[in-house]
Gaussian input, Z-matrix of N, CA and C with variables (Angstrom, degrees):
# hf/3-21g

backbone

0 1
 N
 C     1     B1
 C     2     B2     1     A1
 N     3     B3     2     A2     1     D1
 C     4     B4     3     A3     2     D2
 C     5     B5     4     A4     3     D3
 N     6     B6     5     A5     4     D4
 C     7     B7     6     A6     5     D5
 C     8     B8     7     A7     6     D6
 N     9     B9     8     A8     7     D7
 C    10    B10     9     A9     8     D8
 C    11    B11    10    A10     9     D9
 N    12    B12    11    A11    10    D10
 C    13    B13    12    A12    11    D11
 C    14    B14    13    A13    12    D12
 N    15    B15    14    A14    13    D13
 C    16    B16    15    A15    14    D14
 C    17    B17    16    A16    15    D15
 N    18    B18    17    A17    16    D16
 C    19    B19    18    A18    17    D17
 C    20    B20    19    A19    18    D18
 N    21    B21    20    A20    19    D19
 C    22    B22    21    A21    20    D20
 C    23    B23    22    A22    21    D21
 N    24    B24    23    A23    22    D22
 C    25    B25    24    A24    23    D23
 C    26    B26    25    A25    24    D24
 N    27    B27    26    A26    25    D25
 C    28    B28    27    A27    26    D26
 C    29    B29    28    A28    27    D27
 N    30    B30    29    A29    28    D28
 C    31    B31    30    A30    29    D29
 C    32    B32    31    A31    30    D30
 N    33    B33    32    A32    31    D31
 C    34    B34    33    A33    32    D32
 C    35    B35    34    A34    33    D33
 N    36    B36    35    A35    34    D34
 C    37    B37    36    A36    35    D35
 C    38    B38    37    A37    36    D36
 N    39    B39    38    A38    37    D37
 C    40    B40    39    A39    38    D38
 C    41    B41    40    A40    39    D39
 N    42    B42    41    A41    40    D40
 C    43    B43    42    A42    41    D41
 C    44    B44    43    A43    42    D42
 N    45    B45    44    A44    43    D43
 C    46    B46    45    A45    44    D44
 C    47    B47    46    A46    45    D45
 N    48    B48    47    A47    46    D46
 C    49    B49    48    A48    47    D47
 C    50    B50    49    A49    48    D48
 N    51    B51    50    A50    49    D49
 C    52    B52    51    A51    50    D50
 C    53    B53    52    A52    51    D51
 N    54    B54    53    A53    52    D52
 C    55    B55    54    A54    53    D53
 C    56    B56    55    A55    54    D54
 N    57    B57    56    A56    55    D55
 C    58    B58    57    A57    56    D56
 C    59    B59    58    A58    57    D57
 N    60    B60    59    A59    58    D58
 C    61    B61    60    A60    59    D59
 C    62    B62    61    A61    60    D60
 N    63    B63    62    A62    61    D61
 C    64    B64    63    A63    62    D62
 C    65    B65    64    A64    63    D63
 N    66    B66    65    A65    64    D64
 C    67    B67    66    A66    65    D65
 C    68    B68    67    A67    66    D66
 N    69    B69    68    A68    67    D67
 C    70    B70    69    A69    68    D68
 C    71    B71    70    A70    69    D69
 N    72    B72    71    A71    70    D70
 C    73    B73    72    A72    71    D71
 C    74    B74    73    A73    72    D72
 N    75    B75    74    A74    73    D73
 C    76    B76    75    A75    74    D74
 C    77    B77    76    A76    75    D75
 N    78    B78    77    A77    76    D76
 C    79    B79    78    A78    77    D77
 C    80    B80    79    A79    78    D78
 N    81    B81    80    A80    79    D79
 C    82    B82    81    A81    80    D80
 C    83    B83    82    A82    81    D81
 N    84    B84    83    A83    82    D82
 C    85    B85    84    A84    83    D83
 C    86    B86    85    A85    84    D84
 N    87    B87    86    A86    85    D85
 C    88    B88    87    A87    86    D86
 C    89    B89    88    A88    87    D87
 N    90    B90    89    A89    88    D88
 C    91    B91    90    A90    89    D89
 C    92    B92    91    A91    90    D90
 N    93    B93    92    A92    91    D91
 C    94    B94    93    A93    92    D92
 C    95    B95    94    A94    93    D93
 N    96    B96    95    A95    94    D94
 C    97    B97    96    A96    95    D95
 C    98    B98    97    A97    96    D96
 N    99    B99    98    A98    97    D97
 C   100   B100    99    A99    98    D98
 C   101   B101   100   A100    99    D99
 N   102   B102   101   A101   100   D100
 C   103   B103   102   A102   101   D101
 C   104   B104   103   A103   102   D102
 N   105   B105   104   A104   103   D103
 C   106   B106   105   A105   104   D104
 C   107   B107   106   A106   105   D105
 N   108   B108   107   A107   106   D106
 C   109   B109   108   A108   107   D107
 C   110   B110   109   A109   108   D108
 N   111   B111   110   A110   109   D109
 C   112   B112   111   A111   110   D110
 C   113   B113   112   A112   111   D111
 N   114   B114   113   A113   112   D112
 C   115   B115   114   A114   113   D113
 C   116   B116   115   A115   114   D114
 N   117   B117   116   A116   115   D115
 C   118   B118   117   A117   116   D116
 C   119   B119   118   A118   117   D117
 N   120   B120   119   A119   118   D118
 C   121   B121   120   A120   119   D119
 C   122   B122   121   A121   120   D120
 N   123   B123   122   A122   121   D121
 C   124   B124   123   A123   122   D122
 C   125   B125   124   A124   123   D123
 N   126   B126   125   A125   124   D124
 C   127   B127   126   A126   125   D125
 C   128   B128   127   A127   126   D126
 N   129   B129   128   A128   127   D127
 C   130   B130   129   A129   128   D128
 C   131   B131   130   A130   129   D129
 N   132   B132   131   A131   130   D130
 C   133   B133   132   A132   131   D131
 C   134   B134   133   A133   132   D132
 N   135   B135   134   A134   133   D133
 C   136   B136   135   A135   134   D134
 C   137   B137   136   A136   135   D135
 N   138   B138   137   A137   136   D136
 C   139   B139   138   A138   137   D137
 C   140   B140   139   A139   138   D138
 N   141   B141   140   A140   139   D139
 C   142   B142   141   A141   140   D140
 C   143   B143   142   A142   141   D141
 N   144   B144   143   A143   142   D142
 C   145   B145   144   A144   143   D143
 C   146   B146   145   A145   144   D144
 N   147   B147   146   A146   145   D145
 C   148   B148   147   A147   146   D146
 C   149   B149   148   A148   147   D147
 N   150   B150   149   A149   148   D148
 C   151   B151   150   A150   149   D149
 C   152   B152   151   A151   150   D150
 N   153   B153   152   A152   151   D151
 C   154   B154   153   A153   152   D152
 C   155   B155   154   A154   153   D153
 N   156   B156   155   A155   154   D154
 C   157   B157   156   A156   155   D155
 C   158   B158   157   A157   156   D156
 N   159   B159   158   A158   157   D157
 C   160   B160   159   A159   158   D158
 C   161   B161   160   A160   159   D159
 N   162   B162   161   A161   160   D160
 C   163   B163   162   A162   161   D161
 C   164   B164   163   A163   162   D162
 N   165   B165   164   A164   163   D163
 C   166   B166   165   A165   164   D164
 C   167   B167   166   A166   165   D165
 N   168   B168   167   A167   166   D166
 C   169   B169   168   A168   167   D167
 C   170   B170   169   A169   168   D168
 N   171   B171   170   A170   169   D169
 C   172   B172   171   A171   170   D170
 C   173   B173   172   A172   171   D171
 N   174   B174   173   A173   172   D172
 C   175   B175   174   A174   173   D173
 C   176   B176   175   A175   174   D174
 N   177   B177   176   A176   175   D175
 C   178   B178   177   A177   176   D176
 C   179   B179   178   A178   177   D177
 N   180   B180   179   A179   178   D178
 C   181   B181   180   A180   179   D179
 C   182   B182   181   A181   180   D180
 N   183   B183   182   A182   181   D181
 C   184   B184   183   A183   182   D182
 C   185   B185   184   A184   183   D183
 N   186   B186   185   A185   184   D184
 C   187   B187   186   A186   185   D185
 C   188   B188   187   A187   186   D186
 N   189   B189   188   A188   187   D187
 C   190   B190   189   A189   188   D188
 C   191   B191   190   A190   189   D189
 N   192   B192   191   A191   190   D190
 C   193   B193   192   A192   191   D191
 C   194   B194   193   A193   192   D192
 N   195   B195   194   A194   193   D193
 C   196   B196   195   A195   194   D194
 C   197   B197   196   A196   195   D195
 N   198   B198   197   A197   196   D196
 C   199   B199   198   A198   197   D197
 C   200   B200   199   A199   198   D198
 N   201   B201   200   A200   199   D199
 C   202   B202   201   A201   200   D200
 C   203   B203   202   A202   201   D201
 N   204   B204   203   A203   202   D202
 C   205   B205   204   A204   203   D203
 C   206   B206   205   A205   204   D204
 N   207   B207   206   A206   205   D205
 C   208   B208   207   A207   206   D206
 C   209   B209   208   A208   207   D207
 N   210   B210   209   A209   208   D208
 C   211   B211   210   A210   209   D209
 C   212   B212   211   A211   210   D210

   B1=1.4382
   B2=1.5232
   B3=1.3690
   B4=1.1247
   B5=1.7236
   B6=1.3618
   B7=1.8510
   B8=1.9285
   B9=1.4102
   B10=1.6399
   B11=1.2389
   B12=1.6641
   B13=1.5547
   B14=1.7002
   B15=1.5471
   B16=1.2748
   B17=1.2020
   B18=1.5369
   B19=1.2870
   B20=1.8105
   B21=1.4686
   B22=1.1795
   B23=1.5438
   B24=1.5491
   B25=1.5356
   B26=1.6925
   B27=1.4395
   B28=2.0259
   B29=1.1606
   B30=1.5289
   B31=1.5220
   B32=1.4996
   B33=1.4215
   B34=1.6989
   B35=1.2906
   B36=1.2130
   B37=1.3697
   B38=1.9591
   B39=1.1106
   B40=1.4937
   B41=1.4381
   B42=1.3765
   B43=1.4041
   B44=1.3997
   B45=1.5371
   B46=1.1160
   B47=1.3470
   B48=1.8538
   B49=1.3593
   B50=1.6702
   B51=1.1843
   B52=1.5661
   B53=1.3439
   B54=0.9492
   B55=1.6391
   B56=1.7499
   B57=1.2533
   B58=1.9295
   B59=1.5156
   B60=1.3175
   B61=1.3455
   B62=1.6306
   B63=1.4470
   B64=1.5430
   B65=1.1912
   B66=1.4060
   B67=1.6416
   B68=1.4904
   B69=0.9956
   B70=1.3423
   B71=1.7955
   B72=1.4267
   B73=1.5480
   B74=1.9313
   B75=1.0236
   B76=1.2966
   B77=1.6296
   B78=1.4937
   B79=1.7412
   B80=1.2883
   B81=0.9221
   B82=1.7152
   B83=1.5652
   B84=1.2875
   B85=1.3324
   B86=1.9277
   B87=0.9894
   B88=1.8211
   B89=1.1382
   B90=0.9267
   B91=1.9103
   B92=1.5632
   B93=0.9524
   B94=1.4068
   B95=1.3534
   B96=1.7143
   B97=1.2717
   B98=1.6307
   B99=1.4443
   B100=1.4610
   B101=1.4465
   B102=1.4879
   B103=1.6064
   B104=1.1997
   B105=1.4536
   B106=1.3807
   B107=1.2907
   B108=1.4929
   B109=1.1064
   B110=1.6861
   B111=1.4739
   B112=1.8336
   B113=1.9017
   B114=1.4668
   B115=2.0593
   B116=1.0859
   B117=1.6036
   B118=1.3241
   B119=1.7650
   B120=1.2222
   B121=1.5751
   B122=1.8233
   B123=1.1931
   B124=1.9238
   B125=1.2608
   B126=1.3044
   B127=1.7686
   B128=1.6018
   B129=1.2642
   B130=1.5292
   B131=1.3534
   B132=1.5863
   B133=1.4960
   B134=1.4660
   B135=1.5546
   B136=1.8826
   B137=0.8829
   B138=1.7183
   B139=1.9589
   B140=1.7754
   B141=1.4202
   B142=1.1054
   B143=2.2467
   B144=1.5947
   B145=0.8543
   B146=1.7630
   B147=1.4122
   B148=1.1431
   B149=0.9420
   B150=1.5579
   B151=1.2886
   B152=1.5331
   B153=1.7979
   B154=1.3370
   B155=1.0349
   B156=1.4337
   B157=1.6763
   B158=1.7558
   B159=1.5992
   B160=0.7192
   B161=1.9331
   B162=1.4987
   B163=1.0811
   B164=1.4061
   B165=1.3705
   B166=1.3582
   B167=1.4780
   B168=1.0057
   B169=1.4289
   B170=1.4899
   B171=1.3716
   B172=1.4572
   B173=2.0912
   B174=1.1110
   B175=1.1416
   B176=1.4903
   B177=0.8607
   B178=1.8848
   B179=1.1176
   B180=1.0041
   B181=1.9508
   B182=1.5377
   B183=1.7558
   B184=1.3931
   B185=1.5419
   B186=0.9307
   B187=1.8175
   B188=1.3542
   B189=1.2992
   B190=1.4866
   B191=1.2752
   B192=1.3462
   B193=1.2329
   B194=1.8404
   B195=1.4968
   B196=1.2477
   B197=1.9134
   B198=1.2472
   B199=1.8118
   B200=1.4752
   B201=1.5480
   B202=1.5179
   B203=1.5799
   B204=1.1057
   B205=1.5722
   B206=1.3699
   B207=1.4164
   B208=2.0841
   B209=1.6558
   B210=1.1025
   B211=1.7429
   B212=1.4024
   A1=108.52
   A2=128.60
   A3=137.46
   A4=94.95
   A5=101.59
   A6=107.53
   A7=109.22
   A8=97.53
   A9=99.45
   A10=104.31
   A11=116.19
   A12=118.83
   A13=100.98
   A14=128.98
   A15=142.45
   A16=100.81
   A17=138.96
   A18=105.39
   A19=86.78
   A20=115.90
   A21=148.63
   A22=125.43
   A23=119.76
   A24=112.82
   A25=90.65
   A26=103.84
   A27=131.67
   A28=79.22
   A29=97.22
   A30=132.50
   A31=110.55
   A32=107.10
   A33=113.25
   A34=124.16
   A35=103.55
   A36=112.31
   A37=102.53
   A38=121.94
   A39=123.80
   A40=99.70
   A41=127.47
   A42=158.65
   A43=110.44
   A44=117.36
   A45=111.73
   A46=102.29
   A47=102.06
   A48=107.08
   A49=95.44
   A50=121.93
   A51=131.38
   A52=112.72
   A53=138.05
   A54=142.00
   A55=112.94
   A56=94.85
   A57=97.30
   A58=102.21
   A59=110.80
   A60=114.98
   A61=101.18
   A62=93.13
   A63=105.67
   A64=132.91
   A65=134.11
   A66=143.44
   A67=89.86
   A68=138.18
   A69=118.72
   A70=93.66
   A71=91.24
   A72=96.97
   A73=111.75
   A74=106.72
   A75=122.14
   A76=101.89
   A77=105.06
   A78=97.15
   A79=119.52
   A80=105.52
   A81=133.89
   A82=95.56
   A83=124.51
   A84=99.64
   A85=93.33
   A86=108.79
   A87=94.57
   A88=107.86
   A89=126.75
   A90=140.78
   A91=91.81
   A92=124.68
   A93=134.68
   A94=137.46
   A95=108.64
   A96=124.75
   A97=101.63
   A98=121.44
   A99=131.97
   A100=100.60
   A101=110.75
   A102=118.98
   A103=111.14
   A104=128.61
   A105=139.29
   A106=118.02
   A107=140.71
   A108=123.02
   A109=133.16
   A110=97.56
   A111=103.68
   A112=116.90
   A113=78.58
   A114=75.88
   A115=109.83
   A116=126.97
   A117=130.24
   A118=100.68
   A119=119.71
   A120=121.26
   A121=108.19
   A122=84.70
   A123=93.97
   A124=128.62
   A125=104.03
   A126=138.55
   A127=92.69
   A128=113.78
   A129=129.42
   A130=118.40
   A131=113.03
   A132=110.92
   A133=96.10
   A134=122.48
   A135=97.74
   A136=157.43
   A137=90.51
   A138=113.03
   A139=86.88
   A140=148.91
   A141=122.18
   A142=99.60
   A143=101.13
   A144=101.64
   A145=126.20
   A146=109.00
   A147=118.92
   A148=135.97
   A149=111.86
   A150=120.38
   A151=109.11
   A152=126.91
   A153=112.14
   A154=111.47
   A155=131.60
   A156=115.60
   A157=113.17
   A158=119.51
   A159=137.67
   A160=122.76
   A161=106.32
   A162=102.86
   A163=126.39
   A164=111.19
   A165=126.44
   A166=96.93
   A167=140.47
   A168=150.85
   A169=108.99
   A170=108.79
   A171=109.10
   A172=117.00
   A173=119.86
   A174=97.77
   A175=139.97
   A176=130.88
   A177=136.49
   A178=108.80
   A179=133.54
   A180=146.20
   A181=86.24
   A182=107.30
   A183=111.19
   A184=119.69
   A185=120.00
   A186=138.37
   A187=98.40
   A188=133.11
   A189=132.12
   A190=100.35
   A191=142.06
   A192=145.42
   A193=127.46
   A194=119.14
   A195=93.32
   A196=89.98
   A197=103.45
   A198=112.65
   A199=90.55
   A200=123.07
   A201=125.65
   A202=93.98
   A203=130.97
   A204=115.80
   A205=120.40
   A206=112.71
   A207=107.61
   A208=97.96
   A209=80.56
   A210=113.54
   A211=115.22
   D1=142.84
   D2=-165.70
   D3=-123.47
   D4=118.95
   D5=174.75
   D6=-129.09
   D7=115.81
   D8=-172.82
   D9=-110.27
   D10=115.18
   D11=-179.23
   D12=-94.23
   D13=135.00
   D14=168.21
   D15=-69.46
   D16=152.94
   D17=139.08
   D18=-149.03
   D19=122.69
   D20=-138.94
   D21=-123.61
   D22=100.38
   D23=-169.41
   D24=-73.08
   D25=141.76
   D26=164.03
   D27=-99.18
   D28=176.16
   D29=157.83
   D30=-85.63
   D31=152.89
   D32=-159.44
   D33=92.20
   D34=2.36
   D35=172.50
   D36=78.07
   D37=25.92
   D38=-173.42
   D39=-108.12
   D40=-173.39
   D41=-133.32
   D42=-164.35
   D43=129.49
   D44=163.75
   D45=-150.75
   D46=142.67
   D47=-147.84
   D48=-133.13
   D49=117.15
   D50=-174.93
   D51=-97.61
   D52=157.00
   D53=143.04
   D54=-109.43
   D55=143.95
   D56=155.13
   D57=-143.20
   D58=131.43
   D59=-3.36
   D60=-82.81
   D61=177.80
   D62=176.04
   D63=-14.08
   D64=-174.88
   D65=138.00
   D66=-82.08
   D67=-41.96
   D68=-133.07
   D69=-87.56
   D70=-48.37
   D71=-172.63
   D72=-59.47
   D73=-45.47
   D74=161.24
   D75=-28.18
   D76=-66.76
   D77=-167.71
   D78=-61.69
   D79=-26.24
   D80=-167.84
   D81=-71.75
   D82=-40.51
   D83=-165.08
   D84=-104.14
   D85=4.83
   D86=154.71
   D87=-85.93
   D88=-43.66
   D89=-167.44
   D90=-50.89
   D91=-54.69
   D92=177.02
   D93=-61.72
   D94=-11.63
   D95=157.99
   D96=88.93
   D97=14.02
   D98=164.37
   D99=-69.61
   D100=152.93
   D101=-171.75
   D102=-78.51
   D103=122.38
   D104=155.70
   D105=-21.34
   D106=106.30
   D107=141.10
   D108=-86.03
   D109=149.56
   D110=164.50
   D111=-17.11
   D112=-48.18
   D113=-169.77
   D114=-78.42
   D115=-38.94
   D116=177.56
   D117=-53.34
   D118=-54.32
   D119=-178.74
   D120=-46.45
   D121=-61.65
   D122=172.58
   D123=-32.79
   D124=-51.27
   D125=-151.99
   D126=-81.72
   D127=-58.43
   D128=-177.61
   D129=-57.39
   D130=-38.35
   D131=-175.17
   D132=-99.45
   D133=-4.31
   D134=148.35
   D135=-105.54
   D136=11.09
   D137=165.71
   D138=-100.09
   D139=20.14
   D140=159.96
   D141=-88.92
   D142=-47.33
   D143=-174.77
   D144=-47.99
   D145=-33.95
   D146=176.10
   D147=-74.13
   D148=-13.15
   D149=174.73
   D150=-103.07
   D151=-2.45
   D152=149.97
   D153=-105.76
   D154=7.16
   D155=156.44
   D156=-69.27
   D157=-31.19
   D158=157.60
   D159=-35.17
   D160=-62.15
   D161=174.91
   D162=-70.88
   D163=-16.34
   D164=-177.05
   D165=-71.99
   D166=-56.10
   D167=-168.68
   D168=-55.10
   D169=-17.79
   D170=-176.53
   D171=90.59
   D172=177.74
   D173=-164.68
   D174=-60.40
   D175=117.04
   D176=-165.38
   D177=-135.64
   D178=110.56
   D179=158.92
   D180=-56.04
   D181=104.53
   D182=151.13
   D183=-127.37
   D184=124.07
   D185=-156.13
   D186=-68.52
   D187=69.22
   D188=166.62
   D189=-131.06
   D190=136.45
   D191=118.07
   D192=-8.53
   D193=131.90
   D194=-160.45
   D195=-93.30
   D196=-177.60
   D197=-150.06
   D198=-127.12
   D199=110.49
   D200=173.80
   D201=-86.23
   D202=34.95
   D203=170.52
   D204=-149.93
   D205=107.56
   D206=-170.36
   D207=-73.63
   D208=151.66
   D209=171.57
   D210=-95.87

């Protein structure tokens, strides 16, 4: 499986951070009992990380979905 995260200066001094495919689809196909891959594991714990380096930083509109599952 091939997973490509963007991660993208806006204006405002913000961040915007994509996946393909998705988070969503991503969850969807564990949710579904399809086999885990390495990248999906990967992929997941670096839109978790980014979104608490993110919060640490104080406020930032960053375009991830939030993740009910630690890595």
């Amino acid at each position: 499986m091939k997973i490509t995260l963007t991660i993208e200066d806006t204006p405002g001094n913000k961040v915007k951070v994509t996946a393909e495919p998705t988070f969503e689809t991503l969850m969807k196909m564990i949710v579904s009992g399809e086999k885990e891959t390495s990248a999906m594991g990967y992929a997941l714990m670096c839109v978790n990380k980014i979104r608490e380096e993110s919060r640490r930083n104080g406020p930032t509109r960053i375009l991830v979905p939030r993740i009910g599952r630690k890595w």
